[in-house]
SEBA-61545 format. One record per residue (C-alpha): x, y, z. Coordinates in Angstrom, 1 decimal. Layout:
! residues N
+--------+--------+--------+
!   east !  north !     up !
+--------+--------+--------+
!      X !      Y !      Z !
...
+--------+--------+--------+
! end
This chain:
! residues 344
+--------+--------+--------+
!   east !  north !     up !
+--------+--------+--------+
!  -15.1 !   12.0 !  -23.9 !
!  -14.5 !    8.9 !  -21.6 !
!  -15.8 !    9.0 !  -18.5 !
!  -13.5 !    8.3 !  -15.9 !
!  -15.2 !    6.8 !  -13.6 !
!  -16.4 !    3.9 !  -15.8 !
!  -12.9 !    3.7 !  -17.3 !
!  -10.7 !    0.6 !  -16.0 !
!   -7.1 !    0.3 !  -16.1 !
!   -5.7 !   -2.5 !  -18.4 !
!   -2.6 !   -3.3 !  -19.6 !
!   -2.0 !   -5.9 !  -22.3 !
!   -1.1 !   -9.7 !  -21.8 !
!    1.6 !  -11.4 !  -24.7 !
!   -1.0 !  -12.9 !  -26.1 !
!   -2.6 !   -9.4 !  -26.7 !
!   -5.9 !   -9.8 !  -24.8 !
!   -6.6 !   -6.6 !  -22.0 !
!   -6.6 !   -8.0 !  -18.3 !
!   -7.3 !   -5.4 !  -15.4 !
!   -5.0 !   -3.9 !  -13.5 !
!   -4.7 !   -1.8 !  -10.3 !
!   -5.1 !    1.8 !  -10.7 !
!   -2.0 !    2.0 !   -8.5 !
!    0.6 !   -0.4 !   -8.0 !
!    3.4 !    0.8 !   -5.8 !
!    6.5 !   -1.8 !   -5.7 !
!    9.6 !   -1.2 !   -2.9 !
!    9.1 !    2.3 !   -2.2 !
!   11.7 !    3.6 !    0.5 !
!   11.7 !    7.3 !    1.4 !
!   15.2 !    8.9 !    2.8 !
!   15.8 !   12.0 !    4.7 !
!   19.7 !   12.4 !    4.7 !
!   20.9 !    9.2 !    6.3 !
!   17.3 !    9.0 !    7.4 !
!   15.5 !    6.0 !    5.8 !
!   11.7 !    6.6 !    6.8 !
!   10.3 !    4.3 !    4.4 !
!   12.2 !    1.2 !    3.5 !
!   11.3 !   -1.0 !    0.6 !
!    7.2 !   -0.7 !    1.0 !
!    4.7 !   -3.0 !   -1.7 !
!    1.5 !   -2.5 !   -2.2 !
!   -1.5 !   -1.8 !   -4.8 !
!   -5.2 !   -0.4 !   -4.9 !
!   -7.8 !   -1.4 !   -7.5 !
!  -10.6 !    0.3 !   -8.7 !
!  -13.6 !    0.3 !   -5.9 !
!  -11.5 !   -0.9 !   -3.5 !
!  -10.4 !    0.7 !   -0.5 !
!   -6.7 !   -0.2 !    1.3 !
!   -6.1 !    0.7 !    5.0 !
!   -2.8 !    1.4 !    6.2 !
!   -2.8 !    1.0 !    9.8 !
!    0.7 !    1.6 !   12.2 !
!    1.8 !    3.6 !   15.1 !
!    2.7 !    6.8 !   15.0 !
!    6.1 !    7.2 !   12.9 !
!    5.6 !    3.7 !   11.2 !
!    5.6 !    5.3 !    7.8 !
!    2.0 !    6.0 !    6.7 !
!    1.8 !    9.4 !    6.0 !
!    5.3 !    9.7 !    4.4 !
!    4.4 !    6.5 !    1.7 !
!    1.4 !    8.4 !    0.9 !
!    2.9 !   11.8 !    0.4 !
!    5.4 !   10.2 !   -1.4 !
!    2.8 !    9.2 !   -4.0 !
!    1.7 !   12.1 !   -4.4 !
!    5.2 !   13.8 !   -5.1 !
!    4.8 !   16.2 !   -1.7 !
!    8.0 !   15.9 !    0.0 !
!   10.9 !   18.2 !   -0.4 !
!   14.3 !   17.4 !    0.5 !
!   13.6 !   13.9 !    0.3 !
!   15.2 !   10.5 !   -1.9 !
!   12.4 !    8.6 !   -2.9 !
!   13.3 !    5.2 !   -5.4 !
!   11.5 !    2.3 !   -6.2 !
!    8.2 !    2.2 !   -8.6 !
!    5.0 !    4.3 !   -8.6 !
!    2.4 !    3.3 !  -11.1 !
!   -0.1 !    5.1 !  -11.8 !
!   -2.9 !    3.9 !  -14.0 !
!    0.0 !    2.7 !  -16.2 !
!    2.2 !    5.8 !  -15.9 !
!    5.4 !    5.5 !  -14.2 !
!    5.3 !    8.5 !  -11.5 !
!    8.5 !    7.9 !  -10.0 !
!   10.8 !   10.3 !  -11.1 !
!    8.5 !   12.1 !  -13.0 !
!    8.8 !   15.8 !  -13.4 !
!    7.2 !   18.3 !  -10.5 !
!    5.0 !   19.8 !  -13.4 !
!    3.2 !   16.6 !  -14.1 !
!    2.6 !   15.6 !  -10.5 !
!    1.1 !   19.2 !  -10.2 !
!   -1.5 !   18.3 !  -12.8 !
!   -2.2 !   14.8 !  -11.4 !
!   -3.0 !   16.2 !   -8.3 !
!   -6.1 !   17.1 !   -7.5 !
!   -7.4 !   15.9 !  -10.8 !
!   -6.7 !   12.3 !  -11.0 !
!   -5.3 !   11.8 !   -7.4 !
!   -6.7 !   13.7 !   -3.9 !
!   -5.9 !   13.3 !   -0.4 !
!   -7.8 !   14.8 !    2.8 !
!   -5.7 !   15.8 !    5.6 !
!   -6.1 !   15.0 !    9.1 !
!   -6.8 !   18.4 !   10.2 !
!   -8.6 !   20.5 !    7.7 !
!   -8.4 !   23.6 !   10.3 !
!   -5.2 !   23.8 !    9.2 !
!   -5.2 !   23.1 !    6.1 !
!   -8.4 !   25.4 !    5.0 !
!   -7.3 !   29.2 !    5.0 !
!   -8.7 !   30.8 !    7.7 !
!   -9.3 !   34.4 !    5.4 !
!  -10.9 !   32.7 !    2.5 !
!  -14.7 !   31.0 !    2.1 !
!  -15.1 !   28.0 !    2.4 !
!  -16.5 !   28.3 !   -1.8 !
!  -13.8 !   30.2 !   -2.9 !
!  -11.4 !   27.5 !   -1.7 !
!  -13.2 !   25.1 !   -3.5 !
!  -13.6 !   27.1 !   -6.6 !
!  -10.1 !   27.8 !   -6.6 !
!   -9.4 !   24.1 !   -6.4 !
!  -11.6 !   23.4 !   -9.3 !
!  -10.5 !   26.1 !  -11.3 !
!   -6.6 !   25.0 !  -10.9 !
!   -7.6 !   21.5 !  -13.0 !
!  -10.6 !   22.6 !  -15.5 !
!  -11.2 !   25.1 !  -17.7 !
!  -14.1 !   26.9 !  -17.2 !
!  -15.4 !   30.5 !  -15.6 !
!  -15.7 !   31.7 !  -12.2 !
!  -19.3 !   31.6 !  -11.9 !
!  -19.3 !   27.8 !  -13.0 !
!  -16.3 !   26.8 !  -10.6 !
!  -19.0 !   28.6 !   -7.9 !
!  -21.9 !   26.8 !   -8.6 !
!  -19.5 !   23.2 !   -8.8 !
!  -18.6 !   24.4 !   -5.3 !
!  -22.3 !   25.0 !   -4.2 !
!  -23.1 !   21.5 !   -6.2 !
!  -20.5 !   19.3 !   -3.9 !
!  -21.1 !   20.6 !   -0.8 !
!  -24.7 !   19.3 !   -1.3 !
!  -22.9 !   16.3 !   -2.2 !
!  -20.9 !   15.5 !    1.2 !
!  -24.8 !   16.5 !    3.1 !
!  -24.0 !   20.0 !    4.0 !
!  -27.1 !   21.7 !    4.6 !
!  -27.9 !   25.1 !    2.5 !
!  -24.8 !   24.9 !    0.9 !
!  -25.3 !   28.3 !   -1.1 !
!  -25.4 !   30.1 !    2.2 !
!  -22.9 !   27.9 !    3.8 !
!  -20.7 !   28.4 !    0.6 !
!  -20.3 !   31.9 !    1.7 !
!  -18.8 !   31.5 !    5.0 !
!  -15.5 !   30.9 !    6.5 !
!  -13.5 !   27.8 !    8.4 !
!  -14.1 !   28.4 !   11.5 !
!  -18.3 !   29.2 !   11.1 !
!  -18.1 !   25.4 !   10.8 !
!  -18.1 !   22.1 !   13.0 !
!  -14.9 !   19.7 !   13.2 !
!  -16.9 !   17.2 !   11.3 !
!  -18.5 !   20.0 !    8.3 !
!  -14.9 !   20.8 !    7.8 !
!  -13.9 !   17.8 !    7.0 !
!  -17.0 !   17.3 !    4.9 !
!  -15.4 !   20.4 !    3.4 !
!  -12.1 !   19.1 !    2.9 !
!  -13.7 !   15.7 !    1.0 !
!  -16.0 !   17.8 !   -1.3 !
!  -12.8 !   19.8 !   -2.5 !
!  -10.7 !   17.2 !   -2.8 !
!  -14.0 !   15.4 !   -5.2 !
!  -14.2 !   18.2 !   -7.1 !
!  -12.2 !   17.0 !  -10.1 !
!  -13.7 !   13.8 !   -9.6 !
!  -10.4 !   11.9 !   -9.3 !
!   -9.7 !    8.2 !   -9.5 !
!   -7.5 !    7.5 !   -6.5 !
!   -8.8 !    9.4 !   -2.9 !
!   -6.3 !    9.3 !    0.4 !
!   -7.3 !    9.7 !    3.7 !
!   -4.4 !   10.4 !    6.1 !
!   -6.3 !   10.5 !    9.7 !
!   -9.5 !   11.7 !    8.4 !
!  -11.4 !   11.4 !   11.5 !
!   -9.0 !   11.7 !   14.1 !
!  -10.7 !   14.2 !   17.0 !
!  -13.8 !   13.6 !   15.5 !
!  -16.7 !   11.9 !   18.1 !
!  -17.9 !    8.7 !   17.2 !
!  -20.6 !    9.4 !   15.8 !
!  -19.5 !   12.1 !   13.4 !
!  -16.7 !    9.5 !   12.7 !
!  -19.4 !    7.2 !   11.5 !
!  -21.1 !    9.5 !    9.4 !
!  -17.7 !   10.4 !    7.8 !
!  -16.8 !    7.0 !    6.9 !
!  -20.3 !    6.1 !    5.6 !
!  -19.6 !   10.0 !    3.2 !
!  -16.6 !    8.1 !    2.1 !
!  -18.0 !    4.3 !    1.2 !
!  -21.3 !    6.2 !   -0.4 !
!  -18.9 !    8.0 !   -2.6 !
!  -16.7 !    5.5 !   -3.5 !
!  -19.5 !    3.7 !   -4.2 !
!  -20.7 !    5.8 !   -6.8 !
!  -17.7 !    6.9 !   -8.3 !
!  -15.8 !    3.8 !   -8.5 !
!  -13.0 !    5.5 !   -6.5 !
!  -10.1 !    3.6 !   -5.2 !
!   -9.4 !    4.5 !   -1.3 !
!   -6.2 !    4.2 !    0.5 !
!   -7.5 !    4.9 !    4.2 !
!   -4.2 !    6.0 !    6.7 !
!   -5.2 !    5.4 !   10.3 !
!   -4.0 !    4.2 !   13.9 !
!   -7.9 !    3.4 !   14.4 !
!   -8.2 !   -0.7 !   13.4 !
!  -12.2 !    0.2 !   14.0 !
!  -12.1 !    2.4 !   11.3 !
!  -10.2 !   -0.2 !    8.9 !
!  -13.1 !   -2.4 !   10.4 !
!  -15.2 !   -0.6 !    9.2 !
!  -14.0 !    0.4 !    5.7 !
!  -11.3 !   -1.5 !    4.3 !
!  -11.2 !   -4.4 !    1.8 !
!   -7.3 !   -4.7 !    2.1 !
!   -5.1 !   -3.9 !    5.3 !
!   -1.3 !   -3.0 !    5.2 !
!    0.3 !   -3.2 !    8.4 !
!    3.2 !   -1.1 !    8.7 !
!    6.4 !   -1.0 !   11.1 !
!    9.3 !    1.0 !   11.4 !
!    8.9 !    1.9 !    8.3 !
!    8.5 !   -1.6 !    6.5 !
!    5.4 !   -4.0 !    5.7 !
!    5.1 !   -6.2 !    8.9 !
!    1.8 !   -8.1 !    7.3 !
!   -0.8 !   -7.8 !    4.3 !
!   -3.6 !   -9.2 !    3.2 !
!   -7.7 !   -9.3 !    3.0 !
!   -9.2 !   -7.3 !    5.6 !
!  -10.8 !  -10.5 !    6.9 !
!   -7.8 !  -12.1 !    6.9 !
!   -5.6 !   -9.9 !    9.2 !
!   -8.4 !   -9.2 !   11.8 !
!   -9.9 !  -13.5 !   12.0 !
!   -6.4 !  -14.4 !   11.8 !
!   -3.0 !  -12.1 !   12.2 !
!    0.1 !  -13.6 !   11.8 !
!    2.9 !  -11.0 !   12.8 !
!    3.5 !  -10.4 !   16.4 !
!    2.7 !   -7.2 !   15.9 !
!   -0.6 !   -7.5 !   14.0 !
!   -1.8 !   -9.6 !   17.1 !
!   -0.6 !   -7.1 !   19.6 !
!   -2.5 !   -4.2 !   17.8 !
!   -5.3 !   -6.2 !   17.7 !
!   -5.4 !   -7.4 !   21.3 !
!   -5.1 !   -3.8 !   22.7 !
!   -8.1 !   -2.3 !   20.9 !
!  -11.7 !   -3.6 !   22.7 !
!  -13.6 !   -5.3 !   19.7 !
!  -11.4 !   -5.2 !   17.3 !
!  -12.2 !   -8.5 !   16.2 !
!   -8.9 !  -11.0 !   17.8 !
!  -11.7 !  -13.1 !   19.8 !
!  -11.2 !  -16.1 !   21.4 !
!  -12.5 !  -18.3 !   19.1 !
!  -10.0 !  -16.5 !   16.4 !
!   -7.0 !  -17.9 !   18.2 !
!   -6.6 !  -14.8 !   20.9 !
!   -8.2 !  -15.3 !   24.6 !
!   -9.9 !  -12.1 !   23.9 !
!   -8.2 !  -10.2 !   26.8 !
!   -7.0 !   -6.8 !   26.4 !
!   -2.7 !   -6.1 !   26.4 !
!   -1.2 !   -3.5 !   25.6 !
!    2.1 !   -3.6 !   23.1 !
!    5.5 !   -3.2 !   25.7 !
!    8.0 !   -0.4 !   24.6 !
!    7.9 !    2.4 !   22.2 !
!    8.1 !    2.1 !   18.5 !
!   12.0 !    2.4 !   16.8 !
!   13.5 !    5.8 !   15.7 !
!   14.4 !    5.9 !   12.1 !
!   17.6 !    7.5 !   13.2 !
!   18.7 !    3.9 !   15.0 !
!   16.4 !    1.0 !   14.3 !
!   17.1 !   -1.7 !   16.0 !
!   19.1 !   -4.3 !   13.7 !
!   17.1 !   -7.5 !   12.3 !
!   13.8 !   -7.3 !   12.2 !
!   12.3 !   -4.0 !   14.0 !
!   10.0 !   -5.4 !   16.1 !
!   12.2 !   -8.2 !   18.1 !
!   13.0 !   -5.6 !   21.2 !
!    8.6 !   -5.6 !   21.7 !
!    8.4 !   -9.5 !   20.7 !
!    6.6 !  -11.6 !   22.8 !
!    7.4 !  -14.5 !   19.9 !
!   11.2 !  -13.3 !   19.8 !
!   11.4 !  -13.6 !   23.3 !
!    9.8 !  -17.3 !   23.5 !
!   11.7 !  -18.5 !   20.2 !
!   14.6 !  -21.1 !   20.6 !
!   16.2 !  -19.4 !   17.9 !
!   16.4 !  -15.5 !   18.6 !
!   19.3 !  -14.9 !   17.3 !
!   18.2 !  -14.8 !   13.8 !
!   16.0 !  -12.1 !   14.8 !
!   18.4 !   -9.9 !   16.0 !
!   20.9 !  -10.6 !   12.8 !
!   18.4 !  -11.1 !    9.8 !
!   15.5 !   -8.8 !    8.5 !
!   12.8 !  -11.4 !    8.0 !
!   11.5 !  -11.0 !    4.2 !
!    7.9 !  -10.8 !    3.0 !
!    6.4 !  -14.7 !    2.5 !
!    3.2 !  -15.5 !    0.9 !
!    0.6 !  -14.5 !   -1.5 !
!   -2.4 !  -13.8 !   -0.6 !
!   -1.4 !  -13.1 !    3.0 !
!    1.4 !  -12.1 !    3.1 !
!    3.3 !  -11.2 !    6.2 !
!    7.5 !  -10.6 !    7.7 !
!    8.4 !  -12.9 !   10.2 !
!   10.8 !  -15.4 !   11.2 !
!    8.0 !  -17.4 !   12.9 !
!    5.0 !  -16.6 !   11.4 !
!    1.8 !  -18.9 !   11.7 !
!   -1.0 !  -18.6 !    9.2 !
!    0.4 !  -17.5 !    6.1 !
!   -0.8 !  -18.4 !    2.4 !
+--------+--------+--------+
! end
């Protein structure tokens, strides 16, 4: 039997030789809700061992591109292509989606209090989960539980096994929540939030779970956060999403040494160390983004941000702000803006 975590995506070139591909290529993904467009025409891909942080305010998008990957909305029109590991998963029946996840794909959620049930153990949940996806007894989907909550460092995890949600710390439940979601040892792992109201240093040790992991496993890791010290911290690739559509992408390195959307800047010049120093082209002062993000219900027309732009404003040329959505340029960086400096 292969073993997936040694097993690379390929696909086949015209001259018949096998070139690598990402494990999940995701090309102009837009999610409706009625005449509610949430997500509007979104790129991106993750490769094996690599981790991708998307990184917005609140209502940008994040959460509902992921979900959408993972075939979890209801009530929703979702177009555009989602490839998985070469299968097309747009459109794809609710039965097959059920089967991918958990096995091949797994997310953790931002607030496992919620989403663990309060009457169960915290075994039996993870059991269960196992169970769903492999064939095997009860007494071997207990001892997997017992096996990967040693795995994510929780101490006597046969004992601990045995207990409930809330006989456990903010930060064990979330060690929880990533030990049943690696269960089935899946391919892709997302992260929506994973260590929001956690302290900092149970947010470290969370994130260092997650890279020691991935590490091992050859996981690929799409990290949803507000927090640009976590995608600091863990990311290889950075998404920065907007009102629902990519404002800028590109290496990690890249986007934090030097950010070429407006808005990129401004999220990086608000946070204290995020890494926008002086000698990157800020003045390393801190300022804090004017206004409130758009509602999907009545975006602003043009590109989204112009209302917040400090480059908008300046520009001898607004207007085309205000009358033309500015596309996606570049390559390697690539980034949506009528005046944008930097790009490759």
């Amino acid at each position: 039997m292969t073993d997936r975590r040694t097993r690379s995506s390929a696909r086949r070139t015209e001259g018949g030789e096998r070139e690598a591909s990402p494990i999940l290529d995701v090309k102009d993904l837009s999610v409706s809700f009625g005449a509610v467009q949430v997500v509007d025409g979104v790129s991106f891909n993750v490769d094996r061992g690599r981790t991708l942080g998307i990184v917005g305010e609140s209502g940008s998008g994040k959460s509902v591109s992921s979900l959408a990957i993972l075939g979890l909305h209801r009530n929703a029109s979702v177009s555009g292509s989602i490839v998985f590991d070469g299968e097309e998963l747009a459109g794809a029946s609710a039965e097959r989606l059920r089967k991918l996840r958990g096995s091949r794909m797994a997310m953790i959620f931002q607030d496992p209090l919620s989403s663990l049930h309060p009457f169960y153990t915290v075994g039996e949940q993870i059991a269960e989960a196992y169970r769903l996806h492999r064939r095997t007894s009860r007494k071997a989907a207990r001892e997997r539980a017992v096996e990967m909550l040693a795995e994510v460092g929780i101490p006597e995890p046969r004992r601990r096994a045995r207990e409930h949600p809330h006989q456990f710390s903010g930060g064990m439940r979330q060690r929880v929540m990533i030990a049943m979601a690696l269960s089935c040892e899946p391919d892709l792992l997302i992260a929506d939030e994973p260590t929001t109201a956690l302290d900092v240093t149970v947010q470290a040790q969370i994130l260092e779970l997650i890279a020691r992991i991935q590490a091992e496993r050859g996981l690929a890791v799409i990290m949803i956060t507000h927090d640009l010290g976590v995608v600091a911290r863990i990311a290889d690739d950075v998404l920065v999403m907007y009102g629902g559509r990519t404002a800028e992408h590109a290496a990690a390195r890249t986007v934090f040494k030097s950010p070429s959307h407006p808005y990129t800047q401004g999220l990086l010049a608000s946070v204290p160390g995020a890494g926008w120093a002086a000698e990157d082209g800020g003045d390393g002062r801190l300022r804090a983004i004017p206004g409130s993000p758009p509602s999907p219900l009545t975006p602003p027309p043009g590109c989204r941000f112009h209302p917040r732009c400090a480059t908008f404003a300046a520009s001898d040329n607004p207007e085309i702000c205000t009358a033309e959505h500015p596309l996606l340029i570049g390559t390697t960086h690539k980034v949506a803006c009528h005046f944008p400096g930097g790009v490759q």
